[in-house]
C-alpha positions as CSV (number, residue, x, y, z in Angstrom):
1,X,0.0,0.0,0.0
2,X,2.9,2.6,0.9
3,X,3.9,2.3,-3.3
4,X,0.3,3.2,-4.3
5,X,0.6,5.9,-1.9
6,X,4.0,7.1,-3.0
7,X,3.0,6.9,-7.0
8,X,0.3,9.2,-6.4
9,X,1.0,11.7,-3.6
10,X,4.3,13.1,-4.4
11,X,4.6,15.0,-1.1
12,X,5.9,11.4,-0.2
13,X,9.4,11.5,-0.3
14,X,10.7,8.1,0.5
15,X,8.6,5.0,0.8
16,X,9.7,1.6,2.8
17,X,7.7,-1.3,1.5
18,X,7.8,-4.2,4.7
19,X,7.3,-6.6,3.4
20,X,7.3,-5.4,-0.7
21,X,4.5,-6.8,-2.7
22,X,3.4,-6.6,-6.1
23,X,0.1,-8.2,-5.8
24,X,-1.7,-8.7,-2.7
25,X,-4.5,-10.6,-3.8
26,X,-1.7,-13.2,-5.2
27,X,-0.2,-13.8,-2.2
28,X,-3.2,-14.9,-1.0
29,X,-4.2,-16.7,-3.8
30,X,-0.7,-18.6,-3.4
31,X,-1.5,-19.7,-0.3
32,X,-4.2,-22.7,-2.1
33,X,-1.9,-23.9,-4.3
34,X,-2.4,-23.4,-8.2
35,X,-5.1,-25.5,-9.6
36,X,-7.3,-23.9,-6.5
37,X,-6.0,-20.4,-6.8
38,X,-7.1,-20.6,-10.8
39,X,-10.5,-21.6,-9.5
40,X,-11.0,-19.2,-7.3
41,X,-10.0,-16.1,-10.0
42,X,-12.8,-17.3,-12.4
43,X,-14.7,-17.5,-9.6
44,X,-14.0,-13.7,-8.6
45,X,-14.1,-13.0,-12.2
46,X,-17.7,-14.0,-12.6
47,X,-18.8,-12.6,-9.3
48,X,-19.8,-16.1,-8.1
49,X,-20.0,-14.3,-4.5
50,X,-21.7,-17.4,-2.6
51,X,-19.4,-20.2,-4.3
52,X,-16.6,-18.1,-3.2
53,X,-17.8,-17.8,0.1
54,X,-17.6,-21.8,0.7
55,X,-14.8,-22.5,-1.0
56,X,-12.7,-19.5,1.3
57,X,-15.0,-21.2,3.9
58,X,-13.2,-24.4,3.3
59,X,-9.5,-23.0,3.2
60,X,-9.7,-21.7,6.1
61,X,-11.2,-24.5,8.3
62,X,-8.0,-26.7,6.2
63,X,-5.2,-24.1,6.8
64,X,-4.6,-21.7,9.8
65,X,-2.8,-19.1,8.3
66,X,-5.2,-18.8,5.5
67,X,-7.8,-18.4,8.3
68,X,-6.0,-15.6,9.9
69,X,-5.3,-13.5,7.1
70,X,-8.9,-13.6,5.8
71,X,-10.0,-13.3,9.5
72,X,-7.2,-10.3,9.6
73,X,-7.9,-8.6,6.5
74,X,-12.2,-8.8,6.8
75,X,-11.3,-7.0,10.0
76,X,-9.0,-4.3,8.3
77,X,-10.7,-3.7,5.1
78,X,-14.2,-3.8,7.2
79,X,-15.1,-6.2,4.5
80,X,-18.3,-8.7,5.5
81,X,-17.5,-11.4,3.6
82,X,-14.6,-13.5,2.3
83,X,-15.7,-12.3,-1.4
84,X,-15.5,-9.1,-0.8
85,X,-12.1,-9.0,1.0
86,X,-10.7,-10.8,-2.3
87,X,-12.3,-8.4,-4.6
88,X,-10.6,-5.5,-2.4
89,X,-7.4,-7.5,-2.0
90,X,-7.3,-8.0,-6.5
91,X,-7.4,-3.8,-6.5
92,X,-4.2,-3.7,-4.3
93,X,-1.5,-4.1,-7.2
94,X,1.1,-2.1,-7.8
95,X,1.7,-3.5,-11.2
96,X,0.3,-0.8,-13.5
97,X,1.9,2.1,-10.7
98,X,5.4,1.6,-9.8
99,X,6.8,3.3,-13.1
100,X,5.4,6.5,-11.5
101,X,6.9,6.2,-8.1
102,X,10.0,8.9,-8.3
103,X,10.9,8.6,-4.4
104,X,13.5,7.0,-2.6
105,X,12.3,3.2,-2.0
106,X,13.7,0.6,0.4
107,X,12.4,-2.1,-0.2
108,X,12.2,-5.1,2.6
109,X,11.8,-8.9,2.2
110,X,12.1,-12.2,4.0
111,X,13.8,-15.2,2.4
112,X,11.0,-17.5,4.1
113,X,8.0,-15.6,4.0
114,X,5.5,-17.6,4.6
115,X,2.7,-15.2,2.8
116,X,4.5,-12.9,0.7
117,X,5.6,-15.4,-2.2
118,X,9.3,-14.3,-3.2
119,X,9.4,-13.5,-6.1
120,X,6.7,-10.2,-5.5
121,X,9.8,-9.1,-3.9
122,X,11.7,-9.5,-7.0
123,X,8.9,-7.8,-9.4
124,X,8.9,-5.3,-7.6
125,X,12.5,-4.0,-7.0
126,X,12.1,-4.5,-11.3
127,X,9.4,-2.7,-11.8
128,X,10.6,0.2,-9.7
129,X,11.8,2.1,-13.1
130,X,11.7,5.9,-12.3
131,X,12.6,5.8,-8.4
132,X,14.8,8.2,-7.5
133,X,16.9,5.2,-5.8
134,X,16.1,2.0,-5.0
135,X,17.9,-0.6,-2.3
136,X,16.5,-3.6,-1.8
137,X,17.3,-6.1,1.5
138,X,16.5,-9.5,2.0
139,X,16.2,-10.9,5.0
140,X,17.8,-14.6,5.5
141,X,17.5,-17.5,8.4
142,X,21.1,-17.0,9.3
143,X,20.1,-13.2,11.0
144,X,16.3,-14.9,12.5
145,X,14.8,-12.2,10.2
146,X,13.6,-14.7,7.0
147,X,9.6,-14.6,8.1
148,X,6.8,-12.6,7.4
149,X,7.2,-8.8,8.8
150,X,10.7,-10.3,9.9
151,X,9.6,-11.9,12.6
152,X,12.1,-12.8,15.1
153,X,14.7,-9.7,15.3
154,X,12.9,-6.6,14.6
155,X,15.6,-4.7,15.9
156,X,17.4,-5.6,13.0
157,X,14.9,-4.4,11.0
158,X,14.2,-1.1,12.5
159,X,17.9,-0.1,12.8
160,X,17.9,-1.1,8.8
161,X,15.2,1.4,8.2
162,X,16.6,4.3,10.9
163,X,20.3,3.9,9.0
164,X,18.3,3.8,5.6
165,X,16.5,7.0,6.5
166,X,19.2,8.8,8.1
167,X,21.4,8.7,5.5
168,X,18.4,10.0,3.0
169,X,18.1,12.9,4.9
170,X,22.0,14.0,5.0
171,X,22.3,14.0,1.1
């Protein structure tokens, strides 16, 4: 969300993307697996609300992260139902914007993120074509910093982002 913020509010002059994403509807969607995931988008497509409804039903009773990010995101979208949150989650791209982000990014990601597939990561550092600069850090095991958000040494993290800033504002 910070790069859709950044591409069209250029009072914004740095953006830090924790964990960076290009699609947030496709790291959900990776979550059940291809053949599922395929199902479910022609299911969005042709606003098959109800079928989508039991079938997020049923991912979430089989998988408990899948059940807390719906839980979590119904909750922060203030969506009522599992099709809406999807439909919101397919207009959170950053696809068709990141050429018009001109800021300094920093980009964040985790080696072993169990929600954010990796290669988002990688799209996105790509597709960052006009930024001002862009650094890009990836977080590994071998620091305890490889999960979602960085989960198990924050402090890492934070100084990362401090240093990152700092620096910004001396040049």
């Amino acid at each position: 969300l910070a790069m859709r913020a950044a591409a069209k509010e250029k009072r914004i002059e740095r953006v830090v993307a924790n964990d960076a994403m290009v699609s947030f509807y496709g790291c959900l969607a990776n979550r059940l697996g291809e053949s599922k995931a395929k199902l479910l988008g022609f299911l969005l497509r042709n606003n098959l609300a109800a079928i989508v409804n039991r079938v997020m039903g049923k991912a979430v009773a089989a998988d408990s992260t899948t059940a807390w990010a719906v839980a979590h995101g119904l909750n922060v979208t203030g969506t009522k139902t599992p099709f809406e949150y999807l439909k919101w989650a397919q207009a959170m791209t950053t696809g068709e914007i990141s050429a018009k982000v001109t800021q300094d990014v920093l980009l964040l990601g985790a080696k072993d993120d169990h929600l954010v597939p990796l290669n988002q990561f990688f799209s996105q550092q790509a597709s960052l074509t006009n930024a001002r600069s862009v650094t890009a850090r990836l977080f590994t095991a071998e620091e305890e910093a490889s999960s979602h958000c960085h989960v198990g040494n924050q402090i890492l993290v934070q100084k990362l982002i401090a240093s990152w800033i700092m620096e910004r504002l001396e040049s």
